[in-house]
C-alpha positions, 0 to 999 in steps of 0.5 A: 500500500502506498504512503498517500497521505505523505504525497498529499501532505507534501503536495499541499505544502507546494513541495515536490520530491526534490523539495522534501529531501533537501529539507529533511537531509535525505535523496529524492529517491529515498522520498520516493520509496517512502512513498512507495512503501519501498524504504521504512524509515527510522522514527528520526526520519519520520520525524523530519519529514513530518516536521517538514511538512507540519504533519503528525507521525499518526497523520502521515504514518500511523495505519489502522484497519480502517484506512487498510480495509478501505485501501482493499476496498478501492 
């Protein structure tokens, strides 16, 4: 399952892949492979990014059933 909510979060604050990896010290390959649930990041990373784009860990990464269940759903 991709990480949607991080590609909005960083769409809304006008920021493309290359603009979240500056600001948080990382590749813009690394962003990608977050979002596609290739990479799991350290909770230091998480942080950063959700620093980066105003974010909380639970509204960028934090899954429950039912975000998962709708997921299957679509």
């Amino acid at each position: 399952m991709k990480n949607k909510r991080m590609k909005i979060a960083r769409i809304e604050c006008d920021m493309n892949q290359e603009d979240l990896a500056k600001a948080v010290g990382i590749t813009r390959q690394t962003i990608g492979m977050i979002e596609a649930c290739n990479y799991n990041p350290s909770l230091k990373l998480c942080t950063s990014i959700c620093k980066a784009l105003g974010k909380t860990l639970n509204d960028l990464f934090w899954e429950d059933d039912n975000n998962e269940k709708e997921e299957k759903i679509r």
